[in-house]
Legacy VTK file of the C-alpha trace (Angstrom):
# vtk DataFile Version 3.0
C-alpha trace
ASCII
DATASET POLYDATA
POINTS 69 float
-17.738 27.902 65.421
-15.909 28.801 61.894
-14.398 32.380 61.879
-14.242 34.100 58.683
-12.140 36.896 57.949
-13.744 39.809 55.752
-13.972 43.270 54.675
-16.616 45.685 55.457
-17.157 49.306 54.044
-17.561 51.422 57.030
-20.248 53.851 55.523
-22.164 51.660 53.473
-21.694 48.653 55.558
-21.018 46.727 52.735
-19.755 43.301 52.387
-16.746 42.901 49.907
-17.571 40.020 47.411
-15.001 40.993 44.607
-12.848 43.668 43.442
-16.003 45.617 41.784
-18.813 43.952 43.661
-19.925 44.215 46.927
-23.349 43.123 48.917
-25.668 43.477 52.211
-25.729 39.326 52.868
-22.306 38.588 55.082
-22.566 35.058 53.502
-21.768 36.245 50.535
-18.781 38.331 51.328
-15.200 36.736 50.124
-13.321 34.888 53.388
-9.577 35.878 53.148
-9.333 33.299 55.912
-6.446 35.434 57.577
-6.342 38.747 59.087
-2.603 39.275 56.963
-4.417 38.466 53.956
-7.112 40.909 54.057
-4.677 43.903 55.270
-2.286 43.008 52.181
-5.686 43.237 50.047
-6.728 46.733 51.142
-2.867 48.053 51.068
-2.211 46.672 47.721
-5.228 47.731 45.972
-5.920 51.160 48.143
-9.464 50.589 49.164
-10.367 53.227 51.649
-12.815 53.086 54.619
-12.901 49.727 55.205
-12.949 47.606 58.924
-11.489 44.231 58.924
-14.274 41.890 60.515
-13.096 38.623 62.093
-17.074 37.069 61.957
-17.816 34.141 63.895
-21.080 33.501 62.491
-23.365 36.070 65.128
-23.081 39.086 64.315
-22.826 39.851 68.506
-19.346 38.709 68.272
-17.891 40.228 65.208
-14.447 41.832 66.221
-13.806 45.018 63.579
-10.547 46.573 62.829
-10.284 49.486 60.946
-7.476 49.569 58.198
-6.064 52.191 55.967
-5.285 51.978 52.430
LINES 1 70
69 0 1 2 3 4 5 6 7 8 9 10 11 12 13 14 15 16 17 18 19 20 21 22 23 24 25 26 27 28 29 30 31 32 33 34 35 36 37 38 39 40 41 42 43 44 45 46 47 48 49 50 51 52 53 54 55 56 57 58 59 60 61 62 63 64 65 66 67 68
């Protein structure tokens, strides 16, 4: 099992895919392949509302953590 490490909008429940782009399909959503690395993101570039998800490929076992820009 592969965890991936991305961000999710917590009232659209959108998947981030790029700094102006985001989408419904997890697949799709950028891996920042550390927890760190997707904090730093959403501190550096102020992106409210968002949960960190670690996803392990079932959606059942997705861990969220909420962060603030």
């Amino acid at each position: 099992m592969i965890m991936r490490i991305i961000l999710q909008n917590r009232e659209s429940l959108l998947y981030f895919k790029s700094f102006d782009e985001w989408t419904e399909e997890i697949e799709e959503a950028r891996d920042f392949r550390q927890v760190a690395s997707a904090f730093d993101y959403v501190q550096i570039f102020k992106i409210p509302n968002l949960d960190v998800v670690m996803n392990f490929g079932d959606p059942k076992y997705d861990v969220k953590t909420p962060v603030t820009a």
